[in-house]
C-alpha positions as CSV (number, residue, x, y, z in Angstrom):
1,X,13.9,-7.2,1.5
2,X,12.5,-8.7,5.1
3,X,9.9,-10.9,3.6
4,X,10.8,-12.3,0.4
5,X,14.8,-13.4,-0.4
6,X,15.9,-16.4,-2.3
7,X,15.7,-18.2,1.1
8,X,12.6,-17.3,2.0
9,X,9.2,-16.2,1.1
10,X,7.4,-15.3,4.1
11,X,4.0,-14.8,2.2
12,X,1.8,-14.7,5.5
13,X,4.5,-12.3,7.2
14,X,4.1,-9.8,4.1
15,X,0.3,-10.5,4.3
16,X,0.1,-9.1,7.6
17,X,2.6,-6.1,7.0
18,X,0.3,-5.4,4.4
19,X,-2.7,-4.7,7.1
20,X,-0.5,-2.0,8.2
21,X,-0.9,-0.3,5.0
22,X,-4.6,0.0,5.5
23,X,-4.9,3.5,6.3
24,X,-1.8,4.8,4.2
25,X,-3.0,3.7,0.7
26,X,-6.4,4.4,-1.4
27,X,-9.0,1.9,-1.3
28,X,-8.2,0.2,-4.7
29,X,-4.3,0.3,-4.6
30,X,-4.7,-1.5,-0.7
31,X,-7.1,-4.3,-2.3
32,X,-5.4,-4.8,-5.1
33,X,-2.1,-5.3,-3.0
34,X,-4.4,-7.8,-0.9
35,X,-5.4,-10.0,-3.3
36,X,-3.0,-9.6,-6.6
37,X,0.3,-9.8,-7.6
38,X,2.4,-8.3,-10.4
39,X,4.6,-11.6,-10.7
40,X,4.9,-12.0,-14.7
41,X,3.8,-9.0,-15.4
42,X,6.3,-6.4,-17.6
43,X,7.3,-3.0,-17.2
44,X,6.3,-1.0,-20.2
45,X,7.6,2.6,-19.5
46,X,9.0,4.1,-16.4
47,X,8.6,8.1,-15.7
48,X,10.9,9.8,-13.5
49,X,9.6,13.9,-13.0
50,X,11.5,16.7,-11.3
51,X,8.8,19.1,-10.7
52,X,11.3,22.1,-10.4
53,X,10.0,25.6,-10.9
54,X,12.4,28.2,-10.3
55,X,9.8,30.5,-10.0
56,X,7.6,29.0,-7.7
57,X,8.6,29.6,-4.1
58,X,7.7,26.5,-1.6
59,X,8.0,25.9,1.9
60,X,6.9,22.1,1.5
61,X,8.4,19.4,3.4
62,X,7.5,17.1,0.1
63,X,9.2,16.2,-2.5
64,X,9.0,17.5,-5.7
65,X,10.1,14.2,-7.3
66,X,7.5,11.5,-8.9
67,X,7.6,8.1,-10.7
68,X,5.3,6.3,-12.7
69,X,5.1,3.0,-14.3
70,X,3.0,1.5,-17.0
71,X,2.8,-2.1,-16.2
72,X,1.2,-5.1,-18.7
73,X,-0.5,-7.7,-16.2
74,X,0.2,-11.2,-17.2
75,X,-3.4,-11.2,-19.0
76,X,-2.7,-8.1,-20.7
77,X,-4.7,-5.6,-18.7
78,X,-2.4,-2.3,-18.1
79,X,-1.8,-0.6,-14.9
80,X,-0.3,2.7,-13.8
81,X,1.7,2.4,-10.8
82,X,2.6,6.2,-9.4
83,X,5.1,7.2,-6.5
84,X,4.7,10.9,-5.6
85,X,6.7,12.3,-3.0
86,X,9.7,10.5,-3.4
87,X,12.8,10.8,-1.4
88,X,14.5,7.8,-2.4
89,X,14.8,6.2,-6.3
90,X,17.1,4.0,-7.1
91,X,17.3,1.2,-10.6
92,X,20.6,-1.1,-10.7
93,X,20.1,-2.7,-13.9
94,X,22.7,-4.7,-15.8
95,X,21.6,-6.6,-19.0
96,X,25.1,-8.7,-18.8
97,X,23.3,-10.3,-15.1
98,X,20.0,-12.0,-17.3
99,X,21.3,-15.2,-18.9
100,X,20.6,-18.5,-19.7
101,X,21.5,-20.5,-17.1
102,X,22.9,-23.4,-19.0
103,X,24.8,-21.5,-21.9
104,X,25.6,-18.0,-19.7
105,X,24.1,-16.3,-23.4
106,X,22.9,-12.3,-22.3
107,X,19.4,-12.2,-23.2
108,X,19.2,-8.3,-24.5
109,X,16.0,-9.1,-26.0
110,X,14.3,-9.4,-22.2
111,X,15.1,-6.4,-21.3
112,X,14.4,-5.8,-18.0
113,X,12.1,-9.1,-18.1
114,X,9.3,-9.7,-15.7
115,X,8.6,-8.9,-12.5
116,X,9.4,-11.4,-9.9
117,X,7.9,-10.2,-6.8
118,X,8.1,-7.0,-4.6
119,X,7.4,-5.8,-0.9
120,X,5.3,-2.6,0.2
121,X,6.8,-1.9,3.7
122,X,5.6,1.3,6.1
123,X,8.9,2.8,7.3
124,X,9.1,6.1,9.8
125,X,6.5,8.6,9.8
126,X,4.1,7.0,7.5
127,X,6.2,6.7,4.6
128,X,6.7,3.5,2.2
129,X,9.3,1.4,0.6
130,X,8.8,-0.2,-1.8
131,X,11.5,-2.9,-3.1
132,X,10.8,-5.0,-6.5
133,X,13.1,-7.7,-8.0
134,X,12.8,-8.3,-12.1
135,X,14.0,-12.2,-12.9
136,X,16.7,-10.5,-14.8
137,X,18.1,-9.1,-11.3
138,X,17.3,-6.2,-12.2
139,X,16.2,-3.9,-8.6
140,X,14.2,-1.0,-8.2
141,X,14.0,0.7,-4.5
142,X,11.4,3.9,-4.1
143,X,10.8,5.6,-0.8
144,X,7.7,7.8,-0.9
145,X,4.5,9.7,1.0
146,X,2.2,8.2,-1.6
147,X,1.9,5.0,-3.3
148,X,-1.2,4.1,-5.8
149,X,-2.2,1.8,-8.8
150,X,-4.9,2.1,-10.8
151,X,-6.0,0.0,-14.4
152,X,-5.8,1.6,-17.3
153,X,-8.4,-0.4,-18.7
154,X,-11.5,0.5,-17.2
């Protein structure tokens, strides 16, 4: 992560790589990013799809692979977040990392607890990565042609 590490957290940095992503990402998904965090929320279900067809012949430079996420907001409010075109996916998750810091207990019923903070980054040819950190250490890294959230609740 460039902007955020336990050293740092270049919010005004991130804020301005974030104007970058003004012509990559929908209207809602760009404003949302703008003016909203995920911090706190939780990760309800994750959705990993191999659209593989043997049947289906394609010349297309994009990936078949895509990702979604239902997320609960802090207030409650769900949100799908949704990855398409993915190249890269990866999830190092460890339960035996999330524990109390004065008695080292594993909290298994946090699961991979909330979300800490992320970054939304354009790489080479318009692509995205996107890097988020759980307060249980977990990490989840996505690289993608297409990166969107929308509420489930409207």
């Amino acid at each position: 992560m460039k902007y955020f590490t336990e050293e740092k957290h270049d919010i005004e940095g991130y804020r301005n790589n974030l104007r970058f992503l003004d012509n990559v990402l929908d209207t809602n998904t760009y404003n949302f990013l703008l003016n909203t965090s995920f911090h706190d929320s939780l990760i309800r279900e994750i959705t990993v799809s191999n659209d593989y067809d043997s049947e289906v012949t394609n010349d297309s430079q994009e990936s078949i692979v895509t990702v979604s996420a239902r997320i609960e907001y802090w207030d409650n409010t769900l949100y799908e977040l949704s990855w398409k075109d993915v190249t890269v996916y990866s999830f190092d998750f460890d339960v035996s990392r999330n524990k109390v810091a004065e008695t080292q207990q594993i909290l298994f019923n946090r699961g991979l607890d909330e979300w800490s903070l992320d970054e939304l980054t354009l790489i080479k040819n318009d692509r995205l990565r996107h890097e988020i950190i759980f307060f249980s250490q977990a990490m989840m890294i996505m690289e993608c042609g297409n990166f969107s959230i929308k509420s489930l609740d409207k």
